[in-house]
N, CA and C atoms of all chains as a GROMACS GRO file, in nm:
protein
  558
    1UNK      N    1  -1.884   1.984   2.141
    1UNK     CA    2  -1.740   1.955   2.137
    1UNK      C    3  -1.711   1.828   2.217
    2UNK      N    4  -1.693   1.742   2.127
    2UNK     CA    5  -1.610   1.610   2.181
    2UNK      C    6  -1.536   1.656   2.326
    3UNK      N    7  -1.516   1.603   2.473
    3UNK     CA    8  -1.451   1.606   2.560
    3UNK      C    9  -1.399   1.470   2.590
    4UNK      N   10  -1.225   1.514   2.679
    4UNK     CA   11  -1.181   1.402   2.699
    4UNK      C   12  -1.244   1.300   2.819
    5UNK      N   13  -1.355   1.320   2.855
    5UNK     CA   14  -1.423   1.244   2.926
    5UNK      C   15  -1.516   1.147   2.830
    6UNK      N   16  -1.600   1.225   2.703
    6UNK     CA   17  -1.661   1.169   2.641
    6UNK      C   18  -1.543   1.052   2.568
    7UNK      N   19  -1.462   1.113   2.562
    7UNK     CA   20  -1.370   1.036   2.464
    7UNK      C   21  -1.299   0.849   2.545
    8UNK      N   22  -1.312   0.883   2.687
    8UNK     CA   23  -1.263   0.809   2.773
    8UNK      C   24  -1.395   0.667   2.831
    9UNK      N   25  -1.549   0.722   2.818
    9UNK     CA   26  -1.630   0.700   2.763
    9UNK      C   27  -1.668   0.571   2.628
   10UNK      N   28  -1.618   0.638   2.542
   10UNK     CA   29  -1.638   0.586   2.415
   10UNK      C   30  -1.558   0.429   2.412
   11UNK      N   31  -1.418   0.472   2.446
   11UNK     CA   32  -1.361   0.367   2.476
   11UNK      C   33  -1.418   0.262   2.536
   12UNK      N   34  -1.396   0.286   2.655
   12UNK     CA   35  -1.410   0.154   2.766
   12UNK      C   36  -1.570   0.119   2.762
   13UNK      N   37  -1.652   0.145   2.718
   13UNK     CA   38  -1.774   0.083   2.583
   13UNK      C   39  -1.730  -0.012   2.508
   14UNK      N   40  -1.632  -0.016   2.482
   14UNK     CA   41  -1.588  -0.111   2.367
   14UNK      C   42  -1.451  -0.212   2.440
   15UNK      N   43  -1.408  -0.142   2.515
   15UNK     CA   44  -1.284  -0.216   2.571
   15UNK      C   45  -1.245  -0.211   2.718
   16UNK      N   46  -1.202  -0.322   2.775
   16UNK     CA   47  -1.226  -0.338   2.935
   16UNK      C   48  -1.111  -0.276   2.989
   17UNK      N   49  -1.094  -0.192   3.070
   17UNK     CA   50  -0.976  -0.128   3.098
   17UNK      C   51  -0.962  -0.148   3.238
   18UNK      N   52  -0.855  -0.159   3.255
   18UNK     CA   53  -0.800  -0.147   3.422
   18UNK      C   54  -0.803  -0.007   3.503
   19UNK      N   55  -0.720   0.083   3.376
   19UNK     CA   56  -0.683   0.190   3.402
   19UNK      C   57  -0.711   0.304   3.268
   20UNK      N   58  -0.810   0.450   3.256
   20UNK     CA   59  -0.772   0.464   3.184
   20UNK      C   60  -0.792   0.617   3.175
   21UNK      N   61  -0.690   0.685   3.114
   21UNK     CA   62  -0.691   0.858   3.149
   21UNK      C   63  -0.656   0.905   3.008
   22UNK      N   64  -0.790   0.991   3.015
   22UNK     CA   65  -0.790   1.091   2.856
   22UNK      C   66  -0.755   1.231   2.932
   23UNK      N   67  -0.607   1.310   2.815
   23UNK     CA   68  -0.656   1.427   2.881
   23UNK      C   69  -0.697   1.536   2.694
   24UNK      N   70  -0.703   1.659   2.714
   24UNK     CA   71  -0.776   1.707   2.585
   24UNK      C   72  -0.866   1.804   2.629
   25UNK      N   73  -0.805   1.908   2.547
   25UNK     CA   74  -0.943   2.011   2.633
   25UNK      C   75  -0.983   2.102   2.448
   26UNK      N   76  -0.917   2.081   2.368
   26UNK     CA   77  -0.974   2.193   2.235
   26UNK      C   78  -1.060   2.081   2.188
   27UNK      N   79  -1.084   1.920   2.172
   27UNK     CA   80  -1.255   1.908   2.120
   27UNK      C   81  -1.148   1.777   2.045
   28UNK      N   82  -1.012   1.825   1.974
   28UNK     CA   83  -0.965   1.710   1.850
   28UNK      C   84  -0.847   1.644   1.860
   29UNK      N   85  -0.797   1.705   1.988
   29UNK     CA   86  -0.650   1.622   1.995
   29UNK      C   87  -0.631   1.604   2.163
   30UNK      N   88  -0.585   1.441   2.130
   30UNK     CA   89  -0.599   1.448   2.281
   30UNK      C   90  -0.471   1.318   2.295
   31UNK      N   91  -0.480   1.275   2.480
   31UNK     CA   92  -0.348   1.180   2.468
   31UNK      C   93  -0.430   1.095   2.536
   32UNK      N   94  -0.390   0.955   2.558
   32UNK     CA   95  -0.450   0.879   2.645
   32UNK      C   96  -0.354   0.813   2.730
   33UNK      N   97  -0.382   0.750   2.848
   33UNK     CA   98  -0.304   0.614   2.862
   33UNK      C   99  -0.424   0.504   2.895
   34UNK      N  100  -0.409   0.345   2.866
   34UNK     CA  101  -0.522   0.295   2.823
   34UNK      C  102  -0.460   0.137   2.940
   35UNK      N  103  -0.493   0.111   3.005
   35UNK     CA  104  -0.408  -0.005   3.043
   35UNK      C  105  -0.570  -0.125   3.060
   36UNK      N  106  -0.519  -0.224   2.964
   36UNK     CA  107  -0.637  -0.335   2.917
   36UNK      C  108  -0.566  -0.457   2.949
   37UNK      N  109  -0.623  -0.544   3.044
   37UNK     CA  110  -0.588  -0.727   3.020
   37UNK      C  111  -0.612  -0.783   2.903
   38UNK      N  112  -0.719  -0.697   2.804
   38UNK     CA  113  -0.718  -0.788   2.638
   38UNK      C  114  -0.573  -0.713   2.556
   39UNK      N  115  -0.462  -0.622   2.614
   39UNK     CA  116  -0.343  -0.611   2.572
   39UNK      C  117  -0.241  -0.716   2.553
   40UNK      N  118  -0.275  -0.830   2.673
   40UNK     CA  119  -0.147  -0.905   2.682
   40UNK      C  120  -0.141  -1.006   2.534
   41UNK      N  121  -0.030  -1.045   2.536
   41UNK     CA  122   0.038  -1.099   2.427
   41UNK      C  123   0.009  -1.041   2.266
   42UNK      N  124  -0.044  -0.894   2.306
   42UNK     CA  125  -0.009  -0.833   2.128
   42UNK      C  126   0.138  -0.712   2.173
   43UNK      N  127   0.115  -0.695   2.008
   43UNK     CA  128   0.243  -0.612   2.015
   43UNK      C  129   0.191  -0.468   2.009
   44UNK      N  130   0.284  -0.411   1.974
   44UNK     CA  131   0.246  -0.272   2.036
   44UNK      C  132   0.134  -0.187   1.922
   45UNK      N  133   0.158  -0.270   1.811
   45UNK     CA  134   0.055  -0.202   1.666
   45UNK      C  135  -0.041  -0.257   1.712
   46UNK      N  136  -0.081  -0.368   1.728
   46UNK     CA  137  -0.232  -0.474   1.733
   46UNK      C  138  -0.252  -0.393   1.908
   47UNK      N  139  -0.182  -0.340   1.985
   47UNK     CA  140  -0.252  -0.276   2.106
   47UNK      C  141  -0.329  -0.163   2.026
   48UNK      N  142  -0.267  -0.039   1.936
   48UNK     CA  143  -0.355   0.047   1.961
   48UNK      C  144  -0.490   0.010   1.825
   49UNK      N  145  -0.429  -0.087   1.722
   49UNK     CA  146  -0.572  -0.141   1.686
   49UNK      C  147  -0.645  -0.135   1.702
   50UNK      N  148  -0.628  -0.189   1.861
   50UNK     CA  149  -0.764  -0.278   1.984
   50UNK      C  150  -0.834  -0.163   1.980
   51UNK      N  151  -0.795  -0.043   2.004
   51UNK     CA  152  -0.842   0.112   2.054
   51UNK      C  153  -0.887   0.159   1.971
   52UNK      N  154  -0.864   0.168   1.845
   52UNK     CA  155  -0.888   0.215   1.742
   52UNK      C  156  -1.022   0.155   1.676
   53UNK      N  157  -0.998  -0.039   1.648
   53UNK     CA  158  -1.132  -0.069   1.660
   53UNK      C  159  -1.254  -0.028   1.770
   54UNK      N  160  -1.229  -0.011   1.920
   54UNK     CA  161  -1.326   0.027   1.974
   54UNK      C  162  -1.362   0.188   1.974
   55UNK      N  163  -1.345   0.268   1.895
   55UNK     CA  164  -1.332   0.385   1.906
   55UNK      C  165  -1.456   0.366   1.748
   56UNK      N  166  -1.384   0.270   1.650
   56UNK     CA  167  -1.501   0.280   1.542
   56UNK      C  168  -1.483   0.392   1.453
   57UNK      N  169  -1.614   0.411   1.395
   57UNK     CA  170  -1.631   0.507   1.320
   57UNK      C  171  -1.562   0.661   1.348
   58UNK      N  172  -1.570   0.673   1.509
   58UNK     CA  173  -1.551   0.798   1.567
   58UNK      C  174  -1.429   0.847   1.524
   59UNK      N  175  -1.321   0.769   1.501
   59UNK     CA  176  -1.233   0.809   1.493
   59UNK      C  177  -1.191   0.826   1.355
   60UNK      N  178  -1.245   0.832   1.260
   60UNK     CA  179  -1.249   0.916   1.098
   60UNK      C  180  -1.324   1.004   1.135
   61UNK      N  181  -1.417   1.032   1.200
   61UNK     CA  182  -1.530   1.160   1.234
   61UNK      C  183  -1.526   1.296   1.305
   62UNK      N  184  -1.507   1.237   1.436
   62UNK     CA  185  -1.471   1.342   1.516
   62UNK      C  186  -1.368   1.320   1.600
   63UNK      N  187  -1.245   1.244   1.623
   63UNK     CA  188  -1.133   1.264   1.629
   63UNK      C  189  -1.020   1.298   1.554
   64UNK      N  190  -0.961   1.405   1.535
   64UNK     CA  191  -0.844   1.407   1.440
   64UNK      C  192  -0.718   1.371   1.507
   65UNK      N  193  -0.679   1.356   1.620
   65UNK     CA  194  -0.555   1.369   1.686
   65UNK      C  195  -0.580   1.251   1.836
   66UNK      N  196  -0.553   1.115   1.795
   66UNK     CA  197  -0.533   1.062   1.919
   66UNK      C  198  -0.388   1.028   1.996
   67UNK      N  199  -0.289   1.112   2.088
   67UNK     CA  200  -0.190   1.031   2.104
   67UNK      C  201  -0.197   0.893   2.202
   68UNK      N  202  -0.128   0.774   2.198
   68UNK     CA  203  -0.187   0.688   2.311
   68UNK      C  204  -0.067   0.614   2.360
   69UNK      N  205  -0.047   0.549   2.467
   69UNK     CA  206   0.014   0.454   2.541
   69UNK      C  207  -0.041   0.366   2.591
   70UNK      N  208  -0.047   0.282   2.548
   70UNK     CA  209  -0.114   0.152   2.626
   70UNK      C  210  -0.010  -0.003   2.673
   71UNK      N  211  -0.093   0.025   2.778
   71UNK     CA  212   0.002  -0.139   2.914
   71UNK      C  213  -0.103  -0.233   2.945
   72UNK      N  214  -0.038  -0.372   2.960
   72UNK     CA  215  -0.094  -0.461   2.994
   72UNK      C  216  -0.066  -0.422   3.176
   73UNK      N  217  -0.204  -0.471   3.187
   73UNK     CA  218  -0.186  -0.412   3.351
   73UNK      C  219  -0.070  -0.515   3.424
   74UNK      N  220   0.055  -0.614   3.362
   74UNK     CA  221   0.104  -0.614   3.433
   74UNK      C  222   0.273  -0.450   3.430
   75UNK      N  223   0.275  -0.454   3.304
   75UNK     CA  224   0.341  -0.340   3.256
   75UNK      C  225   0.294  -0.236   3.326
   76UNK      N  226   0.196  -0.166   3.362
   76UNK     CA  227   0.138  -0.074   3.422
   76UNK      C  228   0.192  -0.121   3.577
   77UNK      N  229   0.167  -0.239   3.632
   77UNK     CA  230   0.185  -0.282   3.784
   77UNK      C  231   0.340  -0.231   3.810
   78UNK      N  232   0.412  -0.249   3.711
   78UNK     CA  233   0.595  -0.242   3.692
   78UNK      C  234   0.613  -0.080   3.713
   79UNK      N  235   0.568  -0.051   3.632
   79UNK     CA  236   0.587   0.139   3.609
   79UNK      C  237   0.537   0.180   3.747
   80UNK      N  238   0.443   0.148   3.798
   80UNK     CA  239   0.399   0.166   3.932
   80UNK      C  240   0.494   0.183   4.065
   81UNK      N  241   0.534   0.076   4.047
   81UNK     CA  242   0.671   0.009   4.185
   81UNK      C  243   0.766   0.084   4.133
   82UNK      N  244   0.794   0.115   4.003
   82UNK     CA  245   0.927   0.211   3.992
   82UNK      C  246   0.934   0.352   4.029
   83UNK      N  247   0.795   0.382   4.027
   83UNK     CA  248   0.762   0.505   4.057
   83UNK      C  249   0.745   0.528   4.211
   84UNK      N  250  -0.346   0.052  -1.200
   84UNK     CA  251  -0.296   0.002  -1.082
   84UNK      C  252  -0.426   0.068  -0.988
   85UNK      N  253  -0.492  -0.033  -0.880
   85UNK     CA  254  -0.575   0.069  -0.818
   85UNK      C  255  -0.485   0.042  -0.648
   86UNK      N  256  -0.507   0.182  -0.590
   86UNK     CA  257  -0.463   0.218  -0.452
   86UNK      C  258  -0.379   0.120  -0.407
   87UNK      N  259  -0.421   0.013  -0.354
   87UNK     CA  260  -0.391  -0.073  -0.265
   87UNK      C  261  -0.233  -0.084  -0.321
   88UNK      N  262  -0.243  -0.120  -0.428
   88UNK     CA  263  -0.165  -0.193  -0.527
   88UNK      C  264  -0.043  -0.086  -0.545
   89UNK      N  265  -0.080   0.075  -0.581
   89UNK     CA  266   0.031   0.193  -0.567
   89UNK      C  267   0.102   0.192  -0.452
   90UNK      N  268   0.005   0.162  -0.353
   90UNK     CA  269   0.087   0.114  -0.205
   90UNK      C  270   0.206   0.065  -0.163
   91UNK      N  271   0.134  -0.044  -0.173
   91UNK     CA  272   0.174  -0.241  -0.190
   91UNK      C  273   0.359  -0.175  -0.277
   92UNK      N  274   0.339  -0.124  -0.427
   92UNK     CA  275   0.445  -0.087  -0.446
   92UNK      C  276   0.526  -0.074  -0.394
   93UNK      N  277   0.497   0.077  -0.298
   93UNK     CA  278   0.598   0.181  -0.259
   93UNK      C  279   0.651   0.131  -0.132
   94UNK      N  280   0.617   0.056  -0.068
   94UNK     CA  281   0.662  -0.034   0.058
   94UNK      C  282   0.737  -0.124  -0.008
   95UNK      N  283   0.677  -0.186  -0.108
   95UNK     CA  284   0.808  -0.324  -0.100
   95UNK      C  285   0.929  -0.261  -0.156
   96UNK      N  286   0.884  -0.135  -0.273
   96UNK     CA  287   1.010  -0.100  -0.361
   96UNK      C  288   1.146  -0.002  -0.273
   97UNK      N  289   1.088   0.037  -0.182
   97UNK     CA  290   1.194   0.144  -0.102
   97UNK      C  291   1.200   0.057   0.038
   98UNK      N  292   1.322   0.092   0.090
   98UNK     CA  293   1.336   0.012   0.269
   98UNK      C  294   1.248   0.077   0.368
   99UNK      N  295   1.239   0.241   0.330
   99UNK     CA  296   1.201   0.259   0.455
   99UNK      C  297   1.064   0.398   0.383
  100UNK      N  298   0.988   0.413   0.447
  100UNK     CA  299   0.868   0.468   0.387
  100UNK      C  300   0.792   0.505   0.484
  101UNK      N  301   0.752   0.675   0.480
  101UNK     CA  302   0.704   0.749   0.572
  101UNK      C  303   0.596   0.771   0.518
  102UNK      N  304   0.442   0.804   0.555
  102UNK     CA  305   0.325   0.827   0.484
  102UNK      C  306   0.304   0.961   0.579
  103UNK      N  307   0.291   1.078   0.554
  103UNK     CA  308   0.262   1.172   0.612
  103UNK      C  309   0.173   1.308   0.577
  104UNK      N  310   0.172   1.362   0.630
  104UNK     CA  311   0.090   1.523   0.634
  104UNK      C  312   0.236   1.590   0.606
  105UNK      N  313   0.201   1.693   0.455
  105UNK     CA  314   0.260   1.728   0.453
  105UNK      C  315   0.449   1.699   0.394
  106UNK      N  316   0.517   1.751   0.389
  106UNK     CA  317   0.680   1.727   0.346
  106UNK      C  318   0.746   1.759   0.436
  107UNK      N  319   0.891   1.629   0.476
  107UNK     CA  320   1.030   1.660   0.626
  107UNK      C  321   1.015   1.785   0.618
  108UNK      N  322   1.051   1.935   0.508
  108UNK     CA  323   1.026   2.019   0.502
  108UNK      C  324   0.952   2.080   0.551
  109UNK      N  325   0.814   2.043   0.501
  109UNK     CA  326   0.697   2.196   0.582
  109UNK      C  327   0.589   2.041   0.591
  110UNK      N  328   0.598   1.972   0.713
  110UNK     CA  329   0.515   1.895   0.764
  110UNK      C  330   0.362   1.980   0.802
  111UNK      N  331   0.272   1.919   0.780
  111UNK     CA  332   0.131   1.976   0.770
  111UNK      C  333   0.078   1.945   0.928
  112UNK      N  334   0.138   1.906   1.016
  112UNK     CA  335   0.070   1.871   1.079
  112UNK      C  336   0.208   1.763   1.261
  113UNK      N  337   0.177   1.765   1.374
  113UNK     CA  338   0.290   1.814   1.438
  113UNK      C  339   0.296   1.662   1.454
  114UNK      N  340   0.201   1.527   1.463
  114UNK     CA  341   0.252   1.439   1.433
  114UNK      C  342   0.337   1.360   1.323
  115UNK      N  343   0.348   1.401   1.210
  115UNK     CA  344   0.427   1.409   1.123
  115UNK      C  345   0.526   1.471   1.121
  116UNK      N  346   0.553   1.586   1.191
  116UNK     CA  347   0.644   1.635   1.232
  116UNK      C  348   0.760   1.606   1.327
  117UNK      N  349   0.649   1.527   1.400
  117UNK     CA  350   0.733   1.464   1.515
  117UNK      C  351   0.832   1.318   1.445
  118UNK      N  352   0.728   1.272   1.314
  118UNK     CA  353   0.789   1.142   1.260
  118UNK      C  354   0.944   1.167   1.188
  119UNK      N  355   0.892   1.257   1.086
  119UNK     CA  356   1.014   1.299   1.044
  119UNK      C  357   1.147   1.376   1.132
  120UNK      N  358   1.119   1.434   1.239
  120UNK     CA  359   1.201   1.446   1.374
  120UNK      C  360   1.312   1.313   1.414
  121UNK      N  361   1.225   1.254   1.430
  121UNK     CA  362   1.258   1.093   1.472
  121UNK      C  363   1.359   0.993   1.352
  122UNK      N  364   1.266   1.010   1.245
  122UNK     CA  365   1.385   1.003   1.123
  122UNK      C  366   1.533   1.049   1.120
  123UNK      N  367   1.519   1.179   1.118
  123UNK     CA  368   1.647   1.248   1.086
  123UNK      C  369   1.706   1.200   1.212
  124UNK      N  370   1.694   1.210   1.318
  124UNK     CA  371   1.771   1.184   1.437
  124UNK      C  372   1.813   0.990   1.404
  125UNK      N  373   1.775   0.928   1.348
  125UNK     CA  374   1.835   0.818   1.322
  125UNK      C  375   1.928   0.818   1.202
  126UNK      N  376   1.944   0.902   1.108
  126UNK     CA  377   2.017   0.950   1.015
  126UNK      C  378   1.949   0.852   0.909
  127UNK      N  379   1.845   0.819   0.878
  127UNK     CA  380   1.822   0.735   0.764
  127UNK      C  381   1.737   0.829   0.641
  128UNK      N  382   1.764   0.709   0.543
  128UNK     CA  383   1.721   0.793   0.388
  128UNK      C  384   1.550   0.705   0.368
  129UNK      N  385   1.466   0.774   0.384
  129UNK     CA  386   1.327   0.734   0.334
  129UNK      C  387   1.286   0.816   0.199
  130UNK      N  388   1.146   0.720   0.136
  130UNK     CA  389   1.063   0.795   0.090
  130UNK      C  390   0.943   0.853   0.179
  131UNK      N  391   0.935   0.987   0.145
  131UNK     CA  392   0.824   1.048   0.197
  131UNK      C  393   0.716   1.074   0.106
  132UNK      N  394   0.600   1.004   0.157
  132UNK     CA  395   0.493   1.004   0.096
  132UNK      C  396   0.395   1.143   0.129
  133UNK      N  397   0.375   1.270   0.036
  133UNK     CA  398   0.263   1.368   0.110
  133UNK      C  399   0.129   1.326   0.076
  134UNK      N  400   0.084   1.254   0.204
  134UNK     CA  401  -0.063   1.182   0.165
  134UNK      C  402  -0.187   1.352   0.149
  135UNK      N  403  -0.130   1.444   0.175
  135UNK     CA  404  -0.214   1.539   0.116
  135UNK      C  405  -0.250   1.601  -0.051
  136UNK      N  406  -0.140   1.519  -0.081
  136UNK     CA  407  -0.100   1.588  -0.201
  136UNK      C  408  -0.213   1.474  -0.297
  137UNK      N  409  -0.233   1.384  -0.272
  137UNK     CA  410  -0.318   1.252  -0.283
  137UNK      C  411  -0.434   1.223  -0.248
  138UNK      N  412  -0.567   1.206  -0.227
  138UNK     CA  413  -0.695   1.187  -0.176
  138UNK      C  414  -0.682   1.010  -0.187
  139UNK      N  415  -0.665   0.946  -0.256
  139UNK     CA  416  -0.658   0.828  -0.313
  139UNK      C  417  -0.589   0.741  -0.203
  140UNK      N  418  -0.457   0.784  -0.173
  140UNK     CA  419  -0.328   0.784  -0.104
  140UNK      C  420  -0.399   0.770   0.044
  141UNK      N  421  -0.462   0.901   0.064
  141UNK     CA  422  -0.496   0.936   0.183
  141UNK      C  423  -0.614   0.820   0.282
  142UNK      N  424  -0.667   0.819   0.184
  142UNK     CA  425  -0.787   0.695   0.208
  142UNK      C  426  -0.748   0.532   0.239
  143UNK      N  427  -0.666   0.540   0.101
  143UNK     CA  428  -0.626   0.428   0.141
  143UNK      C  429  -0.508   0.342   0.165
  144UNK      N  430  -0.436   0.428   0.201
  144UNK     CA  431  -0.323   0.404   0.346
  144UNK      C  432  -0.389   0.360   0.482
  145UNK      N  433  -0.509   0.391   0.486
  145UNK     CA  434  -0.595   0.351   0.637
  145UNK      C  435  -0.635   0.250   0.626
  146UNK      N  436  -0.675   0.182   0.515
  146UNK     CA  437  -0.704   0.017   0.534
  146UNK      C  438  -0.567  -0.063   0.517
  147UNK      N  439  -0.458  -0.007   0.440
  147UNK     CA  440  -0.405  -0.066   0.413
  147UNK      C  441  -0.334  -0.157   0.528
  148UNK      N  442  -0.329  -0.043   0.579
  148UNK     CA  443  -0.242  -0.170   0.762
  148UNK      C  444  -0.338  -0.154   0.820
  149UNK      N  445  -0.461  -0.123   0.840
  149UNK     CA  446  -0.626  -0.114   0.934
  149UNK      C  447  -0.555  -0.005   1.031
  150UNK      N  448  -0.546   0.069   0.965
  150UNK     CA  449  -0.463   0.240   1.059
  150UNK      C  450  -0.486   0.336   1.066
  151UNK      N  451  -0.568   0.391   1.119
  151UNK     CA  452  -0.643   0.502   1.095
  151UNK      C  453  -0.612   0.676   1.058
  152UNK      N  454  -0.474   0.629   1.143
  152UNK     CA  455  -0.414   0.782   1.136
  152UNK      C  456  -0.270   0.812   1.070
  153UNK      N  457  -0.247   0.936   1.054
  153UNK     CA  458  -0.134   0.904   0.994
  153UNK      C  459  -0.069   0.997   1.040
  154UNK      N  460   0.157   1.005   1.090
  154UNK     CA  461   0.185   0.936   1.023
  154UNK      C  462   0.136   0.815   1.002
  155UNK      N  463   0.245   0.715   0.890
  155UNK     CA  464   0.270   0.552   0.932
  155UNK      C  465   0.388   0.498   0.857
  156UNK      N  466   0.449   0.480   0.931
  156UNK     CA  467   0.615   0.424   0.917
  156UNK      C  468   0.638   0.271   0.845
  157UNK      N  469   0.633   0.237   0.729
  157UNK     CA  470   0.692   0.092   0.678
  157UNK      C  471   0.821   0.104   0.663
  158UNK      N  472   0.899  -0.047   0.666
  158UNK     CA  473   1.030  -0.063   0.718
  158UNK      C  474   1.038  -0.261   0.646
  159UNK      N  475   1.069  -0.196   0.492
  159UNK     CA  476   1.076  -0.350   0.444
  159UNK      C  477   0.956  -0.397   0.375
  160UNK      N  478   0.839  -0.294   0.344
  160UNK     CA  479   0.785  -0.379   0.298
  160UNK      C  480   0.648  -0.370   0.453
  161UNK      N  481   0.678  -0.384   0.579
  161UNK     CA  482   0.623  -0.433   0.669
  161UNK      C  483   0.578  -0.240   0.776
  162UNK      N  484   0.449  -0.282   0.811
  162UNK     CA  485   0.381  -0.177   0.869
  162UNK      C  486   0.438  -0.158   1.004
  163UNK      N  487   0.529  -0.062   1.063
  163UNK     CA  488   0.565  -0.058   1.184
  163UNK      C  489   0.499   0.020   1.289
  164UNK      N  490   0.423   0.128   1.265
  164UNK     CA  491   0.364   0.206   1.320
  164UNK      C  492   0.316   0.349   1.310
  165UNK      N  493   0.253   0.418   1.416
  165UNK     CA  494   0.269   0.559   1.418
  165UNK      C  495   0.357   0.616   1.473
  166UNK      N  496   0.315   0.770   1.479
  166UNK     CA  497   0.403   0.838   1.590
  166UNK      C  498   0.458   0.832   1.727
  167UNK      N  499   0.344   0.738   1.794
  167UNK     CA  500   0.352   0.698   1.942
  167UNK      C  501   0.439   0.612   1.930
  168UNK      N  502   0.432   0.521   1.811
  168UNK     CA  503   0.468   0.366   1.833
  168UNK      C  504   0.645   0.400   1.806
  169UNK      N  505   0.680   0.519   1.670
  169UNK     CA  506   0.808   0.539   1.658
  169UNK      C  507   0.805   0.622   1.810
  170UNK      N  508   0.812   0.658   1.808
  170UNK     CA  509   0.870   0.750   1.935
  170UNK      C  510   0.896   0.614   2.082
  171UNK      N  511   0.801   0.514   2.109
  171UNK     CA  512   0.855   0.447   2.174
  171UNK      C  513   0.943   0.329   2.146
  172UNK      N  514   0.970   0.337   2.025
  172UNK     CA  515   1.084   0.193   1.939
  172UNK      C  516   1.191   0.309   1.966
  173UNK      N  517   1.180   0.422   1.921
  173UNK     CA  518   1.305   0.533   1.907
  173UNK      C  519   1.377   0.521   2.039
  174UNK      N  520   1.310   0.580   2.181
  174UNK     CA  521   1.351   0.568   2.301
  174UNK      C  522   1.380   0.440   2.381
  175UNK      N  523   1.359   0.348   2.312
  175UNK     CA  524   1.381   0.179   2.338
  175UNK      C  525   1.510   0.123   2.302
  176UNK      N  526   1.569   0.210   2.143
  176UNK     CA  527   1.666   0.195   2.070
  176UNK      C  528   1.618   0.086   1.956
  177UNK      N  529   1.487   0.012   2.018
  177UNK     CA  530   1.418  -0.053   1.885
  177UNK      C  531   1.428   0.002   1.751
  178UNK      N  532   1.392   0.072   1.737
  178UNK     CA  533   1.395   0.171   1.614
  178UNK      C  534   1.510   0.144   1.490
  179UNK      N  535   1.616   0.226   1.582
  179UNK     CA  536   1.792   0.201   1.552
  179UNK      C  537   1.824   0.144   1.496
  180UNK      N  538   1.769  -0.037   1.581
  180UNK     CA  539   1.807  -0.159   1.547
  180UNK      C  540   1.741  -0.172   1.392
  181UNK      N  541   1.621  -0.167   1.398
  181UNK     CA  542   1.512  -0.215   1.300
  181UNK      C  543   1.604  -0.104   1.184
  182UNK      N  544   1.611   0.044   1.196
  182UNK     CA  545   1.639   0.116   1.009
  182UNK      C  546   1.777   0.046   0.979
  183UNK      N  547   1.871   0.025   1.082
  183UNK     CA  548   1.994  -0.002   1.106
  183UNK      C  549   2.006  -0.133   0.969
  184UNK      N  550   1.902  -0.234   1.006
  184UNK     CA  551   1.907  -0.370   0.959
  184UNK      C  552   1.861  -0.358   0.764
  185UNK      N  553   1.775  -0.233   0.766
  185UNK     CA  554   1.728  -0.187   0.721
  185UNK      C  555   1.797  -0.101   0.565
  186UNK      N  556   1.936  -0.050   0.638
  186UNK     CA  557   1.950   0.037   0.526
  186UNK      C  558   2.054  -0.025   0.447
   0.00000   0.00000   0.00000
């Protein structure tokens, strides 16, 4: 069974992350938040692209359910200080 | 007509176009559920596509915007997103603006 560790894994293999938290515990649906410096200057479709291309094949296979949020780590730096 | 092209149609021919699991009715599935949620709460009139009802449909709606999952929300002709992506245009008021211009 796919875990959200493996899944968190898979990713950042493929994509450089600042910050990044899978949670998911039944194997097929899971949420992420993904915060990448190769985010800045796309929009919010071409962000989870990015994820989607690095995820590959896996994700027709053995993911059925990814939810995601992804920040450019300065967006992430913002949410931070507000918090 | 092959796939791409039945597509290609149904986006340019209607404003606003939902590709989903399932019918607003008895959605197959809770991200689609959540899309059509999001719909009605903006009060707009789409076509709903049941990409289950389709294999053809189903397949290839995923290259069509390089998207893997579905829902997926067009608006004009133009690929706007998934569920995450409506849900954060929705709470932005992005959304609003965009069916608003739209209908």
């Amino acid at each position: 069974m796919l875990s959200a560790q493996q899944l968190e894994t898979y990713i950042t293999q493929n994509l450089v992350c600042d910050y990044i938290k899978v949670l998911g515990d039944d194997g097929t649906h899971f949420e992420a938040l993904i915060v990448s410096p190769e985010f800045q200057g796309k929009s919010m479709v071409q962000q989870h692209q990015r994820v989607y291309a690095a995820l590959g094949d896996k994700m027709k296979a053995e993911i059925h359910a990814l939810s995601m949020r992804t920040l450019t780590p300065e967006a992430w730096q913002k949410l931070n200080n507000k918090n | 007509m092959d796939t791409q092209a039945v597509i290609k149609e149904q986006v340019t021919s209607n404003a606003v176009v939902l590709y989903m699991k399932g019918t607003p009715k008895f959605p197959q599935c809770g991200f689609s559920n959540l899309a059509t949620q999001i719909l009605k709460a903006c009060e707009v009139d789409y076509l709903a596509v049941d990409v289950l009802a389709d294999q053809n449909i189903r397949e290839g709606i995923k290259s069509y915007a390089n998207w893997p999952t579905i829902p997926q929300l067009y608006v004009n002709g133009e690929f706007v997103g998934g569920s995450d992506i409506m849900r954060a245009m929705y709470e932005s008021g992005e959304l609003q603006t965009l069916l608003n211009m739209a209908k």
